[in-house]
Backbone as CSV, one residue per row, in Angstrom:
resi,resn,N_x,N_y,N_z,CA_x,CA_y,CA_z,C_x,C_y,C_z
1,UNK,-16.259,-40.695,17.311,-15.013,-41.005,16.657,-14.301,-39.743,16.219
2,UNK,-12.766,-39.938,15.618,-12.222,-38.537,14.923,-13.243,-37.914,14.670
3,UNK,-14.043,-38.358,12.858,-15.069,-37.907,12.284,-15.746,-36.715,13.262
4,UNK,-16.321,-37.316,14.006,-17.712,-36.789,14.871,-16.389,-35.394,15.901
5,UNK,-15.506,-35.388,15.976,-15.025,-34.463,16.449,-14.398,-33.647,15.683
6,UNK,-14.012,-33.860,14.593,-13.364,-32.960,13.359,-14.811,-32.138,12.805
7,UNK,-15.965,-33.038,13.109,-17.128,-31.795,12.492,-17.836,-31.067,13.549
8,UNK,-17.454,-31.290,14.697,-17.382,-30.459,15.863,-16.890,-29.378,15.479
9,UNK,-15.538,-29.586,15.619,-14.490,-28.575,15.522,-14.811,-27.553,14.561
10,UNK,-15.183,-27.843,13.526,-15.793,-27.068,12.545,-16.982,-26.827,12.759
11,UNK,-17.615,-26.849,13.223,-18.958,-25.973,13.597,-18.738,-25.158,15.057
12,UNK,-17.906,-25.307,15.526,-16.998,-24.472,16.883,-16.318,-23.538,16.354
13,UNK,-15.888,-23.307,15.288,-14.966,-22.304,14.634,-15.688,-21.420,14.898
14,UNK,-15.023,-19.983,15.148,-15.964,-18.405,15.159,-15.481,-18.236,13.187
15,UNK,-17.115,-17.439,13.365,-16.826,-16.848,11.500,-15.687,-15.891,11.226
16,UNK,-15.399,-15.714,9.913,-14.416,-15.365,9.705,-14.800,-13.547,9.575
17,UNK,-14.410,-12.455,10.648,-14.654,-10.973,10.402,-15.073,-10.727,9.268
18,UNK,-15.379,-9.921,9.429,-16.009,-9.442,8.077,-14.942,-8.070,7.662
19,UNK,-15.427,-7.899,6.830,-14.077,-6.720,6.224,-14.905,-5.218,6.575
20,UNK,-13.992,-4.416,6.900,-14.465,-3.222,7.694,-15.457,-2.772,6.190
21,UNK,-16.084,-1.824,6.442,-17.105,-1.136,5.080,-15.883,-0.026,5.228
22,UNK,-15.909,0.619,3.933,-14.683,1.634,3.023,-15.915,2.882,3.239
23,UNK,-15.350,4.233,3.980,-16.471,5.401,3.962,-15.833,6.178,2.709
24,UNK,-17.171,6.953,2.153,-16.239,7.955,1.375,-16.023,8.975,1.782
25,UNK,-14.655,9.337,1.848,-14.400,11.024,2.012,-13.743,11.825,1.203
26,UNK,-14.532,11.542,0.238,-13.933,12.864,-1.385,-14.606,12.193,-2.204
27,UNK,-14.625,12.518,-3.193,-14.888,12.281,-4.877,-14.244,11.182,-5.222
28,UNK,-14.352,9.938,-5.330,-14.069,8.309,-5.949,-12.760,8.129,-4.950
29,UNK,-12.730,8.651,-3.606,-12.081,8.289,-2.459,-12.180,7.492,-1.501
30,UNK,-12.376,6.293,-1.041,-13.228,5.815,-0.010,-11.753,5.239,0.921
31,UNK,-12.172,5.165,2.305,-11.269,4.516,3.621,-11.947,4.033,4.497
32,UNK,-10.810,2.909,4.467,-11.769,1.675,5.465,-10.583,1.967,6.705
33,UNK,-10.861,1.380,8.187,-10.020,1.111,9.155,-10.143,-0.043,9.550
34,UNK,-8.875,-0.466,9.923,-8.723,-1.850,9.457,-8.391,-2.267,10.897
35,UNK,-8.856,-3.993,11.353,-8.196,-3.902,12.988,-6.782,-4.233,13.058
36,UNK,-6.355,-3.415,14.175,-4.508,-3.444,13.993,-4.144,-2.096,13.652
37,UNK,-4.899,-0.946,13.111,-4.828,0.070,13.055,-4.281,0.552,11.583
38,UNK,-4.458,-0.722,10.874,-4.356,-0.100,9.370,-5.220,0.120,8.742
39,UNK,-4.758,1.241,7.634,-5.787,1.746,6.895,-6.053,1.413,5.663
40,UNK,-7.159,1.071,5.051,-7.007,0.672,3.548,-8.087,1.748,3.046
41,UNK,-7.293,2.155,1.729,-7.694,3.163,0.920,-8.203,2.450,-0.617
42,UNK,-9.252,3.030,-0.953,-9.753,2.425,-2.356,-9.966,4.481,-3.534
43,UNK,-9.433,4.321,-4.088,-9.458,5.500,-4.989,-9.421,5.080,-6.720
44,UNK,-11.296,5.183,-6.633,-11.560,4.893,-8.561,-11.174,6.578,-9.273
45,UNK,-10.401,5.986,-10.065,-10.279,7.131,-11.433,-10.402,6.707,-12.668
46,UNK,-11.038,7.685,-13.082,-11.914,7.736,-14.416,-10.404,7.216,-15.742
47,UNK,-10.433,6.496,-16.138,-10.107,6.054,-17.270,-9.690,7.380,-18.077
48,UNK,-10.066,7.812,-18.947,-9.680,9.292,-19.262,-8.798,10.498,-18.889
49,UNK,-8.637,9.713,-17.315,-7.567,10.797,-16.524,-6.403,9.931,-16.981
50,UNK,-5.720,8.869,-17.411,-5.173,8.029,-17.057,-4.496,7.488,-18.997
51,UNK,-5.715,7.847,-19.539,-5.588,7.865,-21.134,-4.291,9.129,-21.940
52,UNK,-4.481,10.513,-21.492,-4.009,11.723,-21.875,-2.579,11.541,-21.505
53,UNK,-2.179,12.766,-21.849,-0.995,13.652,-21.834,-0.456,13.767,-20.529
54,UNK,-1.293,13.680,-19.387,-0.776,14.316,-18.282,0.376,13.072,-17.708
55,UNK,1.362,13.454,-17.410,2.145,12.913,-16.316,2.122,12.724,-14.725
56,UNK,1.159,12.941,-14.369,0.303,12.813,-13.225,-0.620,12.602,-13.247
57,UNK,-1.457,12.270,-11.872,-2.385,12.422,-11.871,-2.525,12.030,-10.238
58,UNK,-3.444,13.291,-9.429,-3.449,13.231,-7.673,-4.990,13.128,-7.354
59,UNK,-4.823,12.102,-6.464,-6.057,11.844,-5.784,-6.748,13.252,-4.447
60,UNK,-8.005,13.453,-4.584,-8.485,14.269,-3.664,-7.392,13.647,-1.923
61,UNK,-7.435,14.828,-0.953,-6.680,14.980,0.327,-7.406,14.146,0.600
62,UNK,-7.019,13.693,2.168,-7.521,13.006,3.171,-6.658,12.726,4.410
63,UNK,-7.203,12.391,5.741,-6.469,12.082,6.663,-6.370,10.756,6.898
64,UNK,-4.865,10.551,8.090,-4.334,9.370,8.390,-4.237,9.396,9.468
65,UNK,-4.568,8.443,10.517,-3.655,8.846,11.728,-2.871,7.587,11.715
66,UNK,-1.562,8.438,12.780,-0.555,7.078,13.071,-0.996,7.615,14.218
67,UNK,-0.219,6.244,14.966,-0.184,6.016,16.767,0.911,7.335,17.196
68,UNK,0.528,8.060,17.953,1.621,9.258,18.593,1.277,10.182,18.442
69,UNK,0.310,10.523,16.871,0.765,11.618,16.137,-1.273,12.328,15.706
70,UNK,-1.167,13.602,15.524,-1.906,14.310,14.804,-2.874,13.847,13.593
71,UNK,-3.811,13.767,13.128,-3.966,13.348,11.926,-2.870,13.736,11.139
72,UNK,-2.630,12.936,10.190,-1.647,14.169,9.255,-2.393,13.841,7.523
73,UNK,-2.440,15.114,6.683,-2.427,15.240,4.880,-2.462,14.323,4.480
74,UNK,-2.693,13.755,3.297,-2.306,12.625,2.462,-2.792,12.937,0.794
75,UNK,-2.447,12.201,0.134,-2.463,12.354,-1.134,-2.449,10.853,-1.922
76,UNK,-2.816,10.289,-2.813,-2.391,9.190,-3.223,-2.318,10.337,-5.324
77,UNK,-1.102,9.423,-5.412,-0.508,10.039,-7.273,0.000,9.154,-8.164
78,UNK,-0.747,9.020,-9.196,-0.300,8.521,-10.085,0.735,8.863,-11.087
79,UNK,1.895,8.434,-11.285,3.420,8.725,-11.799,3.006,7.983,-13.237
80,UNK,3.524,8.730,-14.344,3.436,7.895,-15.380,4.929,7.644,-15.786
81,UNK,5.239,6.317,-16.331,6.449,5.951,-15.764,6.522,4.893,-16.985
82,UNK,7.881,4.242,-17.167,8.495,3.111,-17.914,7.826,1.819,-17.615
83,UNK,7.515,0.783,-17.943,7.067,-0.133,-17.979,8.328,-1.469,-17.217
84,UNK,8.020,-2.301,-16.635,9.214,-3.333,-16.330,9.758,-3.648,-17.345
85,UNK,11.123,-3.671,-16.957,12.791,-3.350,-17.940,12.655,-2.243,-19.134
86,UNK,11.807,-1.426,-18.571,11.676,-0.430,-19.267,12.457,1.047,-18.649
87,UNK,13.130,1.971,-19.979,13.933,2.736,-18.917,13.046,4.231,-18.601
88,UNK,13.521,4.814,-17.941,12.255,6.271,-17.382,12.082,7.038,-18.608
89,UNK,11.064,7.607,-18.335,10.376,8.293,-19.487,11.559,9.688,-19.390
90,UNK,11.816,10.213,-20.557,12.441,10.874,-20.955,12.044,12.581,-21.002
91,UNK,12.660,13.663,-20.657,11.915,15.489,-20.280,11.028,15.659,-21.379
92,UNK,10.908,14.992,-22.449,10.309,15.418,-23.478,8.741,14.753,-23.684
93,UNK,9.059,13.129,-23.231,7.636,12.502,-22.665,6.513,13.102,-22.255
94,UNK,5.195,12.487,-22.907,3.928,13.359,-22.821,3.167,12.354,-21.756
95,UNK,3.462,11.615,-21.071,2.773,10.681,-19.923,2.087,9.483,-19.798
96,UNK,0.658,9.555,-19.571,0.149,8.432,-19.303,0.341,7.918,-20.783
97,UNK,-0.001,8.447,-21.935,-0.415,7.759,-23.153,1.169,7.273,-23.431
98,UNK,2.354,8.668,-24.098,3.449,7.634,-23.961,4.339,7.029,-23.211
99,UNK,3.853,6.945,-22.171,4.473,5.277,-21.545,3.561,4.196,-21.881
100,UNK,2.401,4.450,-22.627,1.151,3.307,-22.972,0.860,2.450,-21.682
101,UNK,0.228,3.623,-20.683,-0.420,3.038,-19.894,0.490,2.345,-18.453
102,UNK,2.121,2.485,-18.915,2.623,2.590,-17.618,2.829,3.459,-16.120
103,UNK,2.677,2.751,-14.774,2.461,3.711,-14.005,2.690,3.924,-12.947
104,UNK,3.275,4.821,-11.522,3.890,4.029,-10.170,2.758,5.167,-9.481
105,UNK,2.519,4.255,-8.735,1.821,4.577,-7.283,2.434,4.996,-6.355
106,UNK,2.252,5.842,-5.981,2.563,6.728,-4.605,1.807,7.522,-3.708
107,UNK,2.024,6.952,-2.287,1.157,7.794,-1.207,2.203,8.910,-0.444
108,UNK,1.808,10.185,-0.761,2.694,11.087,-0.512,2.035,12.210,1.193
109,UNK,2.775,12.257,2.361,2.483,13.131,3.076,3.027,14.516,2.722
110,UNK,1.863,15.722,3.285,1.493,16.485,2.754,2.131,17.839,3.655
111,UNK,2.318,17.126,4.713,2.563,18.228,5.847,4.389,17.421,6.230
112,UNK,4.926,18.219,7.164,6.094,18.077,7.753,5.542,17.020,9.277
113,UNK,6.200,15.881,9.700,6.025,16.028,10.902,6.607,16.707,12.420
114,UNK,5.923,16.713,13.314,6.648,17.715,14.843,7.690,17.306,14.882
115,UNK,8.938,18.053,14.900,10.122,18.146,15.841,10.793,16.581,16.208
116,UNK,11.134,16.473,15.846,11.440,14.926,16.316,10.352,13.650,16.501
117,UNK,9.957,13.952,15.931,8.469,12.527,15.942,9.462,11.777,14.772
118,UNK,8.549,10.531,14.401,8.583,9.357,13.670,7.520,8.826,13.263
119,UNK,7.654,8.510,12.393,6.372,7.695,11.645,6.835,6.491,10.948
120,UNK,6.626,5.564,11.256,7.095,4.062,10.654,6.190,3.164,9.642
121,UNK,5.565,3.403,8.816,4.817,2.727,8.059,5.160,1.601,6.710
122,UNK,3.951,0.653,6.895,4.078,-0.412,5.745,3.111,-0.077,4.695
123,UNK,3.296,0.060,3.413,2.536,0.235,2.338,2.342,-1.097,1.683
124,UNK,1.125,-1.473,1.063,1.313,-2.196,0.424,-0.087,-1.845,-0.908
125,UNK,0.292,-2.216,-1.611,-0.575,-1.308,-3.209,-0.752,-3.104,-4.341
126,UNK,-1.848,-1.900,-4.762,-2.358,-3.315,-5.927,-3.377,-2.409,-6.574
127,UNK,-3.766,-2.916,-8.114,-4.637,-2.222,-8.981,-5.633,-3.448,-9.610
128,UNK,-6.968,-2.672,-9.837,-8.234,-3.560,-10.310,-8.759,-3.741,-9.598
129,UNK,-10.250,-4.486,-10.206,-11.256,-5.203,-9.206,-11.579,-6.484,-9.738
130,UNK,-12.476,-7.463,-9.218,-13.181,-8.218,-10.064,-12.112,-9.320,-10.166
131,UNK,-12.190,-9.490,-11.731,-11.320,-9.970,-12.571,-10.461,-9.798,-13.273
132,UNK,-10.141,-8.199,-12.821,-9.681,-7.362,-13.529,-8.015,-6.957,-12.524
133,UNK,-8.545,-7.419,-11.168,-7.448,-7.380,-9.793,-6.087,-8.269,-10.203
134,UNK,-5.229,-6.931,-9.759,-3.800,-7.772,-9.869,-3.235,-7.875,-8.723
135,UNK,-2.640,-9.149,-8.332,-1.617,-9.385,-7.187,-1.056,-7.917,-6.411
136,UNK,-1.151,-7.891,-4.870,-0.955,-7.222,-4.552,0.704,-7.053,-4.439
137,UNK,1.264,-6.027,-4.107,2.886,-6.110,-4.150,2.608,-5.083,-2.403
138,UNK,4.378,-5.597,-2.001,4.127,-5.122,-0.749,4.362,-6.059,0.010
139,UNK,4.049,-5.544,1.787,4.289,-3.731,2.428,6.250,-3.684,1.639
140,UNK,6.105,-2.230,1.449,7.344,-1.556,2.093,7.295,-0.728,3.151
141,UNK,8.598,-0.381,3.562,8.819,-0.117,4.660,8.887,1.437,4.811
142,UNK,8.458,2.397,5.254,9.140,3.569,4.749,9.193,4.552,6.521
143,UNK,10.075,5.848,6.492,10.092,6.055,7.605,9.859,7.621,7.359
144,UNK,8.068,8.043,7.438,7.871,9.314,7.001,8.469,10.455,7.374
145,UNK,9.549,10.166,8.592,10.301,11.317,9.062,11.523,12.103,8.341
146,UNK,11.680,11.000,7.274,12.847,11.248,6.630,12.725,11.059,4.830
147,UNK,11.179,10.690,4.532,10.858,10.976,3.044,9.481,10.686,3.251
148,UNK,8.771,11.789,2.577,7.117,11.996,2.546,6.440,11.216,1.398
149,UNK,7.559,10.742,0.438,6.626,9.868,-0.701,7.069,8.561,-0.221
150,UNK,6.344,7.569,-0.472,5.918,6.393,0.148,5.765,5.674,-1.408
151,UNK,6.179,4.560,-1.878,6.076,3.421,-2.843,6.591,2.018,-2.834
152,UNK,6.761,1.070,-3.749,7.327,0.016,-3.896,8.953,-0.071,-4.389
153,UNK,9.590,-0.765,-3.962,10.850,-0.486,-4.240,11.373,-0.535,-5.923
154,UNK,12.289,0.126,-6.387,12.126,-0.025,-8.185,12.295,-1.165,-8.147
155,UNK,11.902,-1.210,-9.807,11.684,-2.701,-10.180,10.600,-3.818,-9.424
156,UNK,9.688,-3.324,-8.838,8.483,-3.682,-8.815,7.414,-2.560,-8.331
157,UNK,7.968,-1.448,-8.906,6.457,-0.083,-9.128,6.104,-0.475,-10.108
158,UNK,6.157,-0.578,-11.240,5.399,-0.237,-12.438,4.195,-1.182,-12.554
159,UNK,3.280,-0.526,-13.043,1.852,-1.121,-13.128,1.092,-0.382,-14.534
160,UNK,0.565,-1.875,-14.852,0.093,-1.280,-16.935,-1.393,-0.904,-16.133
161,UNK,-1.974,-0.244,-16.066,-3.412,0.283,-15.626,-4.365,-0.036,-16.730
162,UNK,-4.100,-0.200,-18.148,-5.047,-0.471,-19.178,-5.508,-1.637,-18.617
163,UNK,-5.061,-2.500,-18.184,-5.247,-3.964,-18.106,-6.004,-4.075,-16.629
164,UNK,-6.083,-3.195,-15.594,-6.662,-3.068,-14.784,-8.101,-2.403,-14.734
165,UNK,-8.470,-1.893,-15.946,-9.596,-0.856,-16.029,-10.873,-1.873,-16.354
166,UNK,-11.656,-1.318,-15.218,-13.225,-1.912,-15.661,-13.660,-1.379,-16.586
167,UNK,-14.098,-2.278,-17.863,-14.336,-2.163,-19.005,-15.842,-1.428,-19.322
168,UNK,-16.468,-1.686,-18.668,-17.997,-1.226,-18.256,-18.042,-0.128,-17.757
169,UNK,-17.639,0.235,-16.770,-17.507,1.108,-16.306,-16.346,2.358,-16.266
170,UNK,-15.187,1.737,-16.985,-14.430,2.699,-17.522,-13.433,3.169,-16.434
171,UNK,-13.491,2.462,-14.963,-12.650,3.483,-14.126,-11.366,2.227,-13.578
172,UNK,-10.805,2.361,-13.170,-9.287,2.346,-12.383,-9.391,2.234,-11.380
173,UNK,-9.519,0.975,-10.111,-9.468,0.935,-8.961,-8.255,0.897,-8.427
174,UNK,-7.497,1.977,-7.342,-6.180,1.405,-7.026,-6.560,1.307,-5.256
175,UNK,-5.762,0.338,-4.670,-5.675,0.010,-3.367,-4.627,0.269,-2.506
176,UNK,-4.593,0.685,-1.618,-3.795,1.139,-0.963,-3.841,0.807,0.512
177,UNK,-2.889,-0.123,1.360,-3.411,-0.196,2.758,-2.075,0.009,3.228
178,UNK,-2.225,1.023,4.038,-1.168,1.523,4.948,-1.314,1.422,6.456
179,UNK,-0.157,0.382,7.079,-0.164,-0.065,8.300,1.251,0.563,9.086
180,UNK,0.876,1.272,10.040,1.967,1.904,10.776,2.247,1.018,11.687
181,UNK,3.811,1.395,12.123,4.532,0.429,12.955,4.537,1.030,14.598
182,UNK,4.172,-0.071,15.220,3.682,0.635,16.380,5.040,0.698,17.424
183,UNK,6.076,-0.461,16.929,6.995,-0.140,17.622,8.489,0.731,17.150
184,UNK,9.148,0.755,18.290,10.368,2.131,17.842,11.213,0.536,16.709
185,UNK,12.126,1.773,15.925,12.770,1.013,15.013,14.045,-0.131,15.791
186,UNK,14.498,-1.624,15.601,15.195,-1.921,16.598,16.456,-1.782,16.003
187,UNK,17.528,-1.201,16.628,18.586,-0.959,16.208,19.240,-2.648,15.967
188,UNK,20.859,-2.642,14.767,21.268,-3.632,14.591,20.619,-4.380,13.750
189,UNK,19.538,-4.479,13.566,18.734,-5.223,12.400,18.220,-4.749,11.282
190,UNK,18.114,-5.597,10.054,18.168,-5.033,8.599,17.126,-5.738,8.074
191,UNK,16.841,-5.528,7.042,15.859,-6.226,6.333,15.965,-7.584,5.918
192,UNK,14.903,-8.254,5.844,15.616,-9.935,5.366,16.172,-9.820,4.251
193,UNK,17.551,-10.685,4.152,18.564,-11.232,3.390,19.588,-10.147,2.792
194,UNK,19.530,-8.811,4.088,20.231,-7.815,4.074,21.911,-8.829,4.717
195,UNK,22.998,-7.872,4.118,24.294,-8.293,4.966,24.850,-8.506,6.446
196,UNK,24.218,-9.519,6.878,24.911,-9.558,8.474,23.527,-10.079,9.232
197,UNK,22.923,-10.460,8.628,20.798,-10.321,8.869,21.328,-11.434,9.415
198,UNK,20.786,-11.900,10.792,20.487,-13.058,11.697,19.816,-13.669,10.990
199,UNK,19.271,-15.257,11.494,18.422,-16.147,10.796,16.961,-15.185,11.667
200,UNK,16.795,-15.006,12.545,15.647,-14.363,13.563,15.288,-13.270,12.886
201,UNK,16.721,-12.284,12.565,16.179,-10.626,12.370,15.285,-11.138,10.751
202,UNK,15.822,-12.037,9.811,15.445,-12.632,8.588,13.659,-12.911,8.820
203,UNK,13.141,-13.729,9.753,12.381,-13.920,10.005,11.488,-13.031,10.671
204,UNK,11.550,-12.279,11.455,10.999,-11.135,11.765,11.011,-10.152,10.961
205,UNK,11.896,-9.387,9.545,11.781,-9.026,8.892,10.943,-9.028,7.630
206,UNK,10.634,-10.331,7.918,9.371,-11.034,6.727,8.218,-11.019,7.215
207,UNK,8.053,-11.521,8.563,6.781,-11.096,9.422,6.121,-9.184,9.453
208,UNK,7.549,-8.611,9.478,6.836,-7.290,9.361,6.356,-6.833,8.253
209,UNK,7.121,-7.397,7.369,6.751,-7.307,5.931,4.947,-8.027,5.472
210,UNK,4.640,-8.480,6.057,3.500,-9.211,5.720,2.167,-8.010,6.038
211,UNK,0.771,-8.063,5.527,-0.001,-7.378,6.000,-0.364,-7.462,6.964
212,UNK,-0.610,-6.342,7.801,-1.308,-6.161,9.144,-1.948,-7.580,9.218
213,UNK,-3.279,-7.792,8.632,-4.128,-8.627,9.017,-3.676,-10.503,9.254
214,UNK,-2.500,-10.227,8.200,-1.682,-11.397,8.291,-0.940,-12.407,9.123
215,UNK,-0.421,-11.375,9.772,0.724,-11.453,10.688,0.482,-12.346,11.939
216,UNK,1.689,-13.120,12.434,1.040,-14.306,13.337,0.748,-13.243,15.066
217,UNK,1.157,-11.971,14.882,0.958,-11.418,15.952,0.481,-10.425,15.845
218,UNK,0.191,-9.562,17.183,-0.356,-7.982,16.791,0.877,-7.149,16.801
219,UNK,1.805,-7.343,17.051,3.153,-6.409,17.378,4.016,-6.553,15.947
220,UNK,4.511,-5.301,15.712,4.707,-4.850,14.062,6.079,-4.412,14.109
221,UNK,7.388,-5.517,13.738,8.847,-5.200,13.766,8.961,-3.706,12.537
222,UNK,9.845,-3.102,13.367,10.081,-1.786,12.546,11.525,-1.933,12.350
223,UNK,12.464,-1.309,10.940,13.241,-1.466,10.720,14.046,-0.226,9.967
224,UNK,14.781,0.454,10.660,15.552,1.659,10.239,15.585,2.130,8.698
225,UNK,15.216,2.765,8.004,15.456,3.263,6.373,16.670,3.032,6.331
């Protein structure tokens, strides 16, 4: 009957991948490769870096590759920053402590790229673990040929990190998975619910927007800065 073929079907299912293992390469750095050719980055920092005075704070180097291109630098930095509807911290501001724990994420390239190359990438960022994990925000879109820092668009960077910190352990997990766009940017089309946006370019604009692993296809719409 149905029955007897609906629990077929479900015992016919292949299991669900397993999630790549994260290697470390630095000091509370770890990178996973992801299939589809994105990369997800996990970088714990110590609570204490994140408590003080400093207005920064940069994660140990590491490499990336995109499709075309060289490994290239990387960096992931913590910005200490205004809080949502909060306005920017002011020249006189002492950082992580007074913004109380507000903060923007950024993955910054380190090097220039060759002569006319391109780099098309989707970021997408989130902080915590556990129970402690907040909703991821993301991808944006960014086009490393023409700006080397990489984030969320304003008005959804800011992130309270107190509220993300393992309590036990005292550290700050931030996430980072960066998925490059494998195809050239298509001219004429804008981002969804940009001015003049087709119902299609709308829809494909949301599809690219989605994570690598997400996406109803393997092919990754790219869209002009």
């Amino acid at each position: 009957g149905a029955s007897a073929t609906a629990a077929a079907a479900v015992v016919s299912s292949p299991p669900p991948r397993p999630r790549a293992a994260a290697e470390l390469v630095a000091r509370g750095l770890a990178l996973a490769r992801e299939e589809g050719g994105a990369t997800r980055l996990e970088w714990s920092v110590d609570e204490r870096r994140i408590s003080g005075q400093d207005r920064m704070f940069v994660s140990p180097g590491f490499q990336l590759e995109l499709p075309g291109l060289d490994p290239l630098p990387f960096k992931l930095i913590l910005h200490a920053a205004g809080g949502l509807g909060q306005k920017k911290l002011g020249k006189g501001a002492q950082g992580f402590k007074s913004a109380e724990g507000w903060a923007r994420v950024e993955l910054k390239c380190c090097d220039d790229l060759p002569a006319g190359a391109s780099a098309f990438v989707n970021v997408s960022i989130s902080i915590g673990s556990g129970d402690r994990a907040q909703p991821t925000r993301g991808p944006a879109l960014h086009n490393l040929s023409k700006q080397s820092c990489c984030g969320l668009p304003k008005g959804e960077d800011a992130w309270h990190l107190p509220s993300a910190v393992d309590p036990s352990a005292h550290r700050l997990v931030v996430h980072v998975l960066v998925a490059p766009c494998v195809s050239p940017p298509q001219s004429g089309l804008v981002a969804a619910g940009g001015a003049g946006a087709s119902a299609a370019a709308e829809r494909e604009a949301a599809e690219a927007r989605r994570p690598v692993h997400q996406q109803a296809t393997s092919r990754t719409i790219c869209f002009s800065a």
